[in-house]
C-alpha positions as CSV (number, residue, x, y, z in Angstrom):
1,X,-5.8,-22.8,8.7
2,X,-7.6,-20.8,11.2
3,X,-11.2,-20.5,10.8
4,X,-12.6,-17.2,9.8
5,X,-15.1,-15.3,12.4
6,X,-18.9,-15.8,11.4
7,X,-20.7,-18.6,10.1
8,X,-19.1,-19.0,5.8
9,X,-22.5,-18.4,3.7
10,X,-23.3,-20.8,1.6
11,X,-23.6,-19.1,-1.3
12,X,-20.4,-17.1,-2.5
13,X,-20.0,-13.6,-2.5
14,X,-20.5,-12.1,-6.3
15,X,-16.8,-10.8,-7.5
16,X,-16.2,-7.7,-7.3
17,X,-13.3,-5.4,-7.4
18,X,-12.0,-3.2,-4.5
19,X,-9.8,-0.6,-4.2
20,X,-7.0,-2.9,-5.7
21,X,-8.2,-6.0,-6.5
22,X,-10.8,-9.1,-6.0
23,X,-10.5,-10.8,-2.6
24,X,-12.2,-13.3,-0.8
25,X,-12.3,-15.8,1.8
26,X,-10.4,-19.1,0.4
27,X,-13.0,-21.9,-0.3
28,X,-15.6,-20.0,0.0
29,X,-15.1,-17.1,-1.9
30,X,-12.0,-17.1,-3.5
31,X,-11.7,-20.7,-5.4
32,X,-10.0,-22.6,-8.0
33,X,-12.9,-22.1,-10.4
34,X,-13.1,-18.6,-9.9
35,X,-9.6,-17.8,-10.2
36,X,-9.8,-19.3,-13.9
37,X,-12.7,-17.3,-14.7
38,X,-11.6,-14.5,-13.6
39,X,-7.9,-14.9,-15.0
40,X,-8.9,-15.5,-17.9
41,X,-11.1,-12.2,-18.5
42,X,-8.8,-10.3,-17.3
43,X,-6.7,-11.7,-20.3
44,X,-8.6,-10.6,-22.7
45,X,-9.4,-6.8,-20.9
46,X,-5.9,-6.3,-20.7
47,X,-5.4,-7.4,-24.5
48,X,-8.5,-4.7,-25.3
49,X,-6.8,-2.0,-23.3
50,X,-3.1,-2.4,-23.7
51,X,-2.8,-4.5,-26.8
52,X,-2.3,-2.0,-29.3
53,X,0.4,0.0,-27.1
54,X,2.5,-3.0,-26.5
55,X,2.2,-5.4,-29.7
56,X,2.3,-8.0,-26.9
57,X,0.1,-11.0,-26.3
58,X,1.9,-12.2,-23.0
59,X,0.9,-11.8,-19.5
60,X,2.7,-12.2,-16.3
61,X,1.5,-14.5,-13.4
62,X,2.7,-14.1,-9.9
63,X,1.7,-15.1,-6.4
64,X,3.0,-14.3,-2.5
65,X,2.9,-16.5,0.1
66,X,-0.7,-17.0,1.2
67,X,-2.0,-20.5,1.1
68,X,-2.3,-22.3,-1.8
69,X,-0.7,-19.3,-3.7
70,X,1.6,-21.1,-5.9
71,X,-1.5,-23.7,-6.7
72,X,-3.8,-20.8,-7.6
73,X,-0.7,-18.9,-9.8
74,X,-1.1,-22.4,-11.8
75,X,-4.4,-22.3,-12.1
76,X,-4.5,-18.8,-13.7
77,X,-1.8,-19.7,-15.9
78,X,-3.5,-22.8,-17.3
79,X,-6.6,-20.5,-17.4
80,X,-4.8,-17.5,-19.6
81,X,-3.0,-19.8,-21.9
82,X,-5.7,-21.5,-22.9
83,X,-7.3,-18.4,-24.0
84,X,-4.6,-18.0,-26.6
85,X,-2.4,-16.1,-24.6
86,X,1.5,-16.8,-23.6
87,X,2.1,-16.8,-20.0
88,X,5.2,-15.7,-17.7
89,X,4.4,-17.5,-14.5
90,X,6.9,-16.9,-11.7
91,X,8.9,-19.5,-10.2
92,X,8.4,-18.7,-6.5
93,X,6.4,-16.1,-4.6
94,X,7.7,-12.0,-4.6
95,X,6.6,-8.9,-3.9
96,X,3.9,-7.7,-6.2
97,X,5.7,-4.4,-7.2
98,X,8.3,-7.1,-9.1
99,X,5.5,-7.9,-11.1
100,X,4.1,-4.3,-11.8
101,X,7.9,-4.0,-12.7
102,X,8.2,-6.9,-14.8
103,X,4.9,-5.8,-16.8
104,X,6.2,-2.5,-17.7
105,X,10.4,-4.0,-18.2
106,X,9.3,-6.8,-20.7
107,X,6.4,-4.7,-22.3
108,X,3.6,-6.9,-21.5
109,X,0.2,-6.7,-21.4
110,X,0.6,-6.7,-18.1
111,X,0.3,-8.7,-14.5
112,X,-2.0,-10.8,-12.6
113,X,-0.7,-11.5,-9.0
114,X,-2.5,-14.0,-6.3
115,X,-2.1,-11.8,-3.5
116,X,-4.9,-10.6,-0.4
117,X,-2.0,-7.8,0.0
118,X,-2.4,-7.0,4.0
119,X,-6.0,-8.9,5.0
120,X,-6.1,-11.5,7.4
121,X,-4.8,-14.9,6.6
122,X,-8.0,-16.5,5.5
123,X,-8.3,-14.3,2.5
124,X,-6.7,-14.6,-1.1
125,X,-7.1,-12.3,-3.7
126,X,-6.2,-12.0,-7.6
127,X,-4.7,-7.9,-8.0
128,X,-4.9,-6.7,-11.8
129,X,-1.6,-4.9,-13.6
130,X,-1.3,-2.8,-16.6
131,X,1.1,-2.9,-18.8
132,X,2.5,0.5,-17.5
133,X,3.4,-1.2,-14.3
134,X,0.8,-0.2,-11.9
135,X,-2.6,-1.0,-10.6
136,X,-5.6,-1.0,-13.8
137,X,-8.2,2.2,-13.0
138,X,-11.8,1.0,-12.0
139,X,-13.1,1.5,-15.5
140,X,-11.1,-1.6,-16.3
141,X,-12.2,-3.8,-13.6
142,X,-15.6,-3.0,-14.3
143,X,-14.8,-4.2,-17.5
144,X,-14.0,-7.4,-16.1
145,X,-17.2,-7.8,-14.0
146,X,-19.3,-7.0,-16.9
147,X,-17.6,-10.1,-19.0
148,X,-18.4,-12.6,-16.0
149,X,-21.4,-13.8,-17.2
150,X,-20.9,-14.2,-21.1
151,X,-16.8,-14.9,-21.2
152,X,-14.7,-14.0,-24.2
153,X,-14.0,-16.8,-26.9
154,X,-10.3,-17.9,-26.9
155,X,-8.1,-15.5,-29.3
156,X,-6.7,-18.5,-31.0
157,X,-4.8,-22.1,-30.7
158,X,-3.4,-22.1,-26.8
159,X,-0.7,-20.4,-25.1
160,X,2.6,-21.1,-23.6
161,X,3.4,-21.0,-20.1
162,X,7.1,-20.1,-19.5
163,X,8.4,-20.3,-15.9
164,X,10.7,-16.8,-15.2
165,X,12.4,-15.3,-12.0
166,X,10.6,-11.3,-11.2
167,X,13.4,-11.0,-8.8
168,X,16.7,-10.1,-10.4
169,X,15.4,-7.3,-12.9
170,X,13.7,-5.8,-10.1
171,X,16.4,-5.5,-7.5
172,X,18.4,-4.3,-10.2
173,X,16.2,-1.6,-11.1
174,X,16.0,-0.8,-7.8
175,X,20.1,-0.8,-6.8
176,X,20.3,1.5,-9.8
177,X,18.2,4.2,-8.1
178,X,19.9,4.1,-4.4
179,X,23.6,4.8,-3.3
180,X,23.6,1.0,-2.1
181,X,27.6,1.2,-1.7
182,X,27.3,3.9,1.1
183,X,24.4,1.8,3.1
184,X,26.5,-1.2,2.6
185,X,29.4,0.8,4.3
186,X,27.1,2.2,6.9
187,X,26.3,-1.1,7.7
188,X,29.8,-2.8,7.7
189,X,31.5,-0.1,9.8
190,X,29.0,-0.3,12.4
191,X,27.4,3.1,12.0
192,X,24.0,1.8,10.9
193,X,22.0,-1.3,12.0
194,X,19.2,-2.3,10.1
195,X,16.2,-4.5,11.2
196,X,13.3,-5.9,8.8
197,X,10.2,-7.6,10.3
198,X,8.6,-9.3,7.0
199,X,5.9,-10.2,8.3
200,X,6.1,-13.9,6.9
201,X,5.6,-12.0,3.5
202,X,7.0,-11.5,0.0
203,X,9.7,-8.9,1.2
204,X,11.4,-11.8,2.8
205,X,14.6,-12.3,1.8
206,X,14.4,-8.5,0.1
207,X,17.0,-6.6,1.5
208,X,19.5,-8.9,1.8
209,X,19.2,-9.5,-2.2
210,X,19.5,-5.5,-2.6
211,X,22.3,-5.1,0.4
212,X,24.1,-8.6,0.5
213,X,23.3,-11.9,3.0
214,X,24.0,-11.4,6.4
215,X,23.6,-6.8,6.0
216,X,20.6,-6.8,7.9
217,X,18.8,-8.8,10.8
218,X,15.3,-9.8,9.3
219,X,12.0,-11.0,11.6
220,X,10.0,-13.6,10.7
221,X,11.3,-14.4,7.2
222,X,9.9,-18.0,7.2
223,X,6.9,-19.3,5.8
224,X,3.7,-19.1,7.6
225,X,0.0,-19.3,5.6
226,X,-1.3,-17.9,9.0
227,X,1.1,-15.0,9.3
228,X,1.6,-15.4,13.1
229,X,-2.1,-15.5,14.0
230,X,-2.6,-11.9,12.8
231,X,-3.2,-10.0,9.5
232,X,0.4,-9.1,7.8
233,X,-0.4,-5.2,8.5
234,X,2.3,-2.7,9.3
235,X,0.5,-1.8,12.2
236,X,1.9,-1.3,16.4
237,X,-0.4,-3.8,17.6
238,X,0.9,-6.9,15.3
239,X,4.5,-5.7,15.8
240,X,5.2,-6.3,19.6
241,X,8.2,-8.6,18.5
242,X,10.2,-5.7,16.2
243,X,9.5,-2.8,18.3
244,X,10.8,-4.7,21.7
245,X,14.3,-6.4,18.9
246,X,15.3,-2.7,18.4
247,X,14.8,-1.0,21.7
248,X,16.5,-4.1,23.6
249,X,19.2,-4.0,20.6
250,X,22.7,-2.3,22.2
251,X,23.1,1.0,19.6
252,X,27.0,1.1,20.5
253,X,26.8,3.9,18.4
254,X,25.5,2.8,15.6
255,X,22.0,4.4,14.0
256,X,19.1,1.5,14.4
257,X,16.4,1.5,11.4
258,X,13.7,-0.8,11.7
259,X,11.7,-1.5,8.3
260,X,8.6,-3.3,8.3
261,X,6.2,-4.7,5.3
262,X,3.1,-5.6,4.5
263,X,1.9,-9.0,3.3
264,X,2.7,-8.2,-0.6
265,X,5.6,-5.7,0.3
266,X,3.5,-2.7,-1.7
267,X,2.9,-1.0,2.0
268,X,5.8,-0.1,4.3
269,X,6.6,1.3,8.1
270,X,9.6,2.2,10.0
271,X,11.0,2.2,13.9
272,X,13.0,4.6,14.8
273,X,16.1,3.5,17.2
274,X,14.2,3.7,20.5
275,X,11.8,0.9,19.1
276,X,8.8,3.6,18.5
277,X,6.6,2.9,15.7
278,X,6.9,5.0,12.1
279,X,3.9,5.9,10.0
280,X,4.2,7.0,6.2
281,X,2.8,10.0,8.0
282,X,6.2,10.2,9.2
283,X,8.1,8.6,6.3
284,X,7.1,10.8,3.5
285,X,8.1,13.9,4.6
286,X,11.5,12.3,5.5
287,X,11.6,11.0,1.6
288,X,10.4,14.5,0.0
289,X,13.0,16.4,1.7
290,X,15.7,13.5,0.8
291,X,15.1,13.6,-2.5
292,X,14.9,16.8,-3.2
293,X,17.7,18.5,-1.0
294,X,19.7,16.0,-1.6
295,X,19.2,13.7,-4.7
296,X,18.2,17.0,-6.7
297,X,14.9,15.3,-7.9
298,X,11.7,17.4,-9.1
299,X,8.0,17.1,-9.6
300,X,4.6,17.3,-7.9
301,X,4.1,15.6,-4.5
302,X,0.7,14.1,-4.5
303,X,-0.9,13.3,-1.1
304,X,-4.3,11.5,-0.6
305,X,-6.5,13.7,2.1
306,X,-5.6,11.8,5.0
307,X,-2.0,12.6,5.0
308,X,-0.5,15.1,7.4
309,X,-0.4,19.0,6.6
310,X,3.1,18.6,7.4
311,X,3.5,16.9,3.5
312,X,2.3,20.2,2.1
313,X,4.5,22.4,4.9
314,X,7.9,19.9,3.6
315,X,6.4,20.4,0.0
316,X,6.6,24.4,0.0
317,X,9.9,24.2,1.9
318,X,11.6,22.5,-0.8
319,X,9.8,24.6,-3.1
320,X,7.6,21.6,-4.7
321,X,4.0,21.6,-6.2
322,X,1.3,19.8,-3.9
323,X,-1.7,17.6,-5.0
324,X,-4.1,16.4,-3.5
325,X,-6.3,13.0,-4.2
326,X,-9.4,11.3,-2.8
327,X,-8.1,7.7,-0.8
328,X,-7.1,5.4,-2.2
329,X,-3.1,4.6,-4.6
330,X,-5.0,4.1,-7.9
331,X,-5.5,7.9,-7.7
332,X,-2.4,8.9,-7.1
333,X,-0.8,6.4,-9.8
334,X,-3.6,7.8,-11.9
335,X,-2.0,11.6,-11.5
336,X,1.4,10.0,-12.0
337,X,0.7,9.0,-15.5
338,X,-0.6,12.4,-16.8
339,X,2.4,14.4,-14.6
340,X,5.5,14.6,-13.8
341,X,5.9,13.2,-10.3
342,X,8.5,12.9,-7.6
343,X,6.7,11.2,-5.0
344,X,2.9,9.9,-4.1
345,X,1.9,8.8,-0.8
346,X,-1.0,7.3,1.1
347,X,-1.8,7.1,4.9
348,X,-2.1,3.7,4.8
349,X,1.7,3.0,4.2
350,X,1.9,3.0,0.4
351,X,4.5,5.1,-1.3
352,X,5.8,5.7,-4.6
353,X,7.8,7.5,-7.1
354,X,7.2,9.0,-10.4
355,X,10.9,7.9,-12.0
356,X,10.1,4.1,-11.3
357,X,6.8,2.6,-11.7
358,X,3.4,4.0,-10.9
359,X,2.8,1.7,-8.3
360,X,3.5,1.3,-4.5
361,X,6.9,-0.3,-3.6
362,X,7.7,-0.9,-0.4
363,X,11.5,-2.0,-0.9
364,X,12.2,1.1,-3.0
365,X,10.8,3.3,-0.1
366,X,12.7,1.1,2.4
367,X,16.2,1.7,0.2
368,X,15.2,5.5,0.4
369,X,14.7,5.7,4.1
370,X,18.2,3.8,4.8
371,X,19.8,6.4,1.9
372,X,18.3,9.1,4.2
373,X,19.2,8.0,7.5
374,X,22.9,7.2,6.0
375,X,23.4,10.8,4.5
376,X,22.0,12.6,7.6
377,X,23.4,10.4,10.5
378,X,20.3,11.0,12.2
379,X,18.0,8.9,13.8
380,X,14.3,9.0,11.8
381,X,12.8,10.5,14.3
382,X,15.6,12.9,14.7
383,X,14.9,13.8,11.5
384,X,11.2,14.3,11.8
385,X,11.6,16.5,14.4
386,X,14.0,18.7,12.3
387,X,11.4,18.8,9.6
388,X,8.6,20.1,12.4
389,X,11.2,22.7,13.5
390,X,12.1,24.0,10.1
391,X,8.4,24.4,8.6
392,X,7.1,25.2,12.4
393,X,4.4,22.5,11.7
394,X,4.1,19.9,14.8
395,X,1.4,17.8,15.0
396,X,-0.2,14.1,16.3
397,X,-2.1,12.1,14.2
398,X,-4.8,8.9,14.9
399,X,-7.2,7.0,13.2
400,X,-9.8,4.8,14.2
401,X,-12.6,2.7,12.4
402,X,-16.2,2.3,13.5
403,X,-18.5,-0.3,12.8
404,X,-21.6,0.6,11.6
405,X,-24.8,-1.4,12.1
406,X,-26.2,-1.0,9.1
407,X,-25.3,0.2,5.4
408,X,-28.7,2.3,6.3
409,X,-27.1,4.0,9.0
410,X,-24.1,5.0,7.0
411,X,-26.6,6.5,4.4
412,X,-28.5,8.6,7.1
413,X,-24.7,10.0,8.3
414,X,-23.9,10.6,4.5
415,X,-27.2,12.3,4.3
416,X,-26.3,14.6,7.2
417,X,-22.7,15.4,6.2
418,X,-24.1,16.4,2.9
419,X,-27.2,18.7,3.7
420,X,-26.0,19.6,6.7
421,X,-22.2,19.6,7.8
422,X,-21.3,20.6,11.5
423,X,-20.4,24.0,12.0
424,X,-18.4,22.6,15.0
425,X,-15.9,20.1,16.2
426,X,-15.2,19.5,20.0
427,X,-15.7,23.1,20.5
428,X,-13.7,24.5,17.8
429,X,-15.5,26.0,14.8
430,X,-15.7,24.4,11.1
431,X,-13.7,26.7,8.8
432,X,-13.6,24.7,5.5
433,X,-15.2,21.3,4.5
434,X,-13.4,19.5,1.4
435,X,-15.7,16.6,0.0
436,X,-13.5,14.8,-2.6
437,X,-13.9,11.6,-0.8
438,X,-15.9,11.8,2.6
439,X,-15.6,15.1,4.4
440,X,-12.4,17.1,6.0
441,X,-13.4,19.5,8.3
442,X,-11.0,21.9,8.7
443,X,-10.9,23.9,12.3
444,X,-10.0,26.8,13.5
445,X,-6.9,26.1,15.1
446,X,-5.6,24.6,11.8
447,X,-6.6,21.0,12.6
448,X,-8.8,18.9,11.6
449,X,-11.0,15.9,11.3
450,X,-12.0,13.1,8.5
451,X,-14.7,11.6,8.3
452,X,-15.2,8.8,5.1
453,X,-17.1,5.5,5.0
454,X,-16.3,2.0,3.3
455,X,-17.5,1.4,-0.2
456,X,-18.4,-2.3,0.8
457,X,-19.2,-2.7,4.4
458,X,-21.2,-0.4,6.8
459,X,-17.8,1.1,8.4
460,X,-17.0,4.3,9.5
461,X,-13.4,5.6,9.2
462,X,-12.5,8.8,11.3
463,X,-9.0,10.5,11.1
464,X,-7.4,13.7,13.0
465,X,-4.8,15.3,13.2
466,X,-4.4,18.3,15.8
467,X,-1.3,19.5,18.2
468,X,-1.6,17.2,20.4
469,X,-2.7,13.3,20.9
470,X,-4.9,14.3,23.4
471,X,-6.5,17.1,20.8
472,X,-6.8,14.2,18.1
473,X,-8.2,11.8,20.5
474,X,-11.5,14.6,21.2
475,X,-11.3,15.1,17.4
476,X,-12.4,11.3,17.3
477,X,-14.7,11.0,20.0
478,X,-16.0,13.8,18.9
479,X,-17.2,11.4,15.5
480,X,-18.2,8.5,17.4
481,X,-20.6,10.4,19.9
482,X,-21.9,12.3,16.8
483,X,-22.0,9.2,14.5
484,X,-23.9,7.4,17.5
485,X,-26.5,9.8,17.5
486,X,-28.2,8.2,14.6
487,X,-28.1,5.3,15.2
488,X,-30.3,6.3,18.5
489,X,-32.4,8.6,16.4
């Protein structure tokens, strides 16, 4: 296994939950002992919080295919049953939506899945579910920190551990929501060629469960603990492979989807048929308009504020409610609980839907973009641009992270945003500031720029998005020669 950058401290990290979930650095951080520990509290917070609701006293265990994920899946198995608890532990690795799914299916307490979702492939991580089927709010991981030092006693005499299969329920659940029969004709007539890079993760092996063996033409399916040599992101620059398959791929008239997936399969991308990459920037205004013009369904469309202003534009032109949510799916999911929903979708490639499970699901989305692209014979970028042209909204988006030297200097810039915003942008004048998580500066010409920090490390995230790249592009210098300033101050 590749050795991670920087000298390992000798001393492990505390655990501590992110935005979804406990990760660490595997030996170092993330152990064996750990995983028990923190398996086993989780037990008992999910019992606390979801006991009453479900009459159950079983939770679900499930893993993707990191290093020693099966080993660790074991291990927190072992750890929950002997805590009085029964145990569903899955028989092989798959994606962690199946297990949100699975939680919410069999009534269950809930989920706990060994899974460092899309971080590099040193990293393993332990993601918490509830028994709705979606990722627990922070309140309840705090609850788990707060029980680290002085465990829970055992509920009673031990557990059983029962081995079970997360993947035919959920493909099921998910056939039942799509027009598969007209994708598998698509496919078998030659009008629609369909491409997966897996990215050696839990999708593997995905769609040709939903669509049949042999329907589509899947990259890197095997196994690799090291993921290629990079992180299992949906991102361009670890995607050289896919984008090059379809552009060199002869189209003979046939519509060419590429569909890529993260590391768990709870993130998604897309290419379109000339091999160009696809943000969820790009993907959720594609699904809101498919599934409302076309599969007649209803509800709110809830955006975190780094999504593109052409959500909203889509939104009002199919005559749907907008929200709006600080970063981050748990808020999203957290708004799909309390109303009715249609779709909710994040930058960062997670998307999902308020008549399924309140949880990111990459497959679902993936089956909706091939439903879309099969009842519009158009190309997804074909499509995007017919979105732009009916709302008039056309845009360019980018996003870049800055290191920061300090957790000191991200104070200082916090400091500054707070007392005393720019009035200005690369020239163009600040017309409204929302501060729900960071700051989005609105500007004049309708544009704007984001600027938020990490909860955890000194890092600076910038996003814009503007008419053109090259507008976006002095959005973001814009930030880093304004963030730079302080740090010479």
């Amino acid at each position: 296994m590749a050795a991670p950058s920087g000298p390992i401290p000798a001393t492990p990290k505390p655990i501590k939950f992110g935005t979804d979930g406990w990760r660490g650095i595997i030996a170092a951080d993330f152990t064996f002992e750990r995983v028990a520990q923190v398996a086993a509290i989780s037990a008992h917070v999910l019992h606390r919080c979801f006991g009453a609701e479900t009459s159950s006293r079983t939770v679900a265990v499930g893993f993707d295919r990191r290093f020693l994920g099966a080993e660790f899946a074991r291990t927190a198995a072992e750890a929950i049953a002997d805590q009085g608890f029964d145990v569903l532990l899955s028989q092989d690795y798959a994606p962690t939506p199946a297990f949100s799914y699975a939680a919410k299916h069999r009534g269950l307490l809930g989920a706990i899945v060994i899974t460092a979702s899309h971080n590099p492939p040193t990293y393993s991580g332990l993601k918490i579910k509830g028994a709705f089927g979606g990722s627990v709010s922070p309140e309840v991981t705090k609850q788990v920190e707060a029980l680290l030092p002085n465990p829970p006693a055992p509920l009673g005499e031990r557990g059983g551990i029962e081995t079970f299969d997360p993947w035919p329920d959920y493909c099921e659940a998910l056939q039942a929501e799509v027009d598969v029969v007209a994708i598998q004709k698509a496919i078998s007539s030659g009008k629609l060629t369909v491409f997966a890079d897996v990215m050696y993760g839990s999708a593997s092996g995905g769609l040709p469960r939903l669509l049949g063996e042999g329907s589509i033409h899947e990259l890197h399916s095997e196994a690799d603990p090291l993921f290629g040599g990079n992180p299992p992101e949906p991102l361009p620059k670890y995607l050289g492979e896919m984008l090059e398959t379809v552009k060199e791929y002869p189209s003979q008239g046939s519509v060419k989807v590429g569909l890529v997936f993260d590391g768990d399969s709870d993130r998604i991308a897309a290419v379109d048929g000339q091999g160009t990459f696809l943000s969820s920037q790009i993907l959720i205004p594609i699904l809101i308009d498919h599934l409302k013009s076309r599969r007649g369904y209803s509800g709110e469309i809830v955006k975190t504020i780094s999504g593109s202003n052409l959500i909203p534009a889509v939104a009002k032109l199919n005559g749907l409610e907008l929200y709006e949510t600080a970063v981050g799916y748990k808020y999203i999911a957290d708004r799909m609980q309390d109303t009715k929903v249609l779709l909710g979708g994040e930058e960062s490639g997670g998307i999902g839907y308020g008549h399924h499970i309140p949880e990111r699901d990459a497959l679902m989305s993936a089956l909706y973009v091939l439903e879309a692209v099969v009842a519009s014979g158009m190309d997804l970028s074909d499509y995007y641009r017919s979105l732009q042209e009916k709302t008039g909204y056309f845009s360019e988006y980018d996003r870049i992270d800055l290191p920061l030297s300090s957790m000191e200097v991200q104070a200082k810039l916090l400091n500054a945003l707070a007392t005393a915003p720019p009035q200005e942008v690369a020239g163009k004048a600040v017309t409204g500031i929302l501060d729900i998580d960071g700051y989005k500066l609105t500007l004049a010409d309708g544009s704007w720029l984001l600027i938020r920090f990490s909860g955890t490390e000194p890092v600076l995230r910038l996003y814009s998005e503007a008419k053109t790249l090259d507008e976006v592009h002095k959005h973001l210098h814009w930030a880093k020669d304004w963030a730079s300033s302080f740090t010479q101050a």
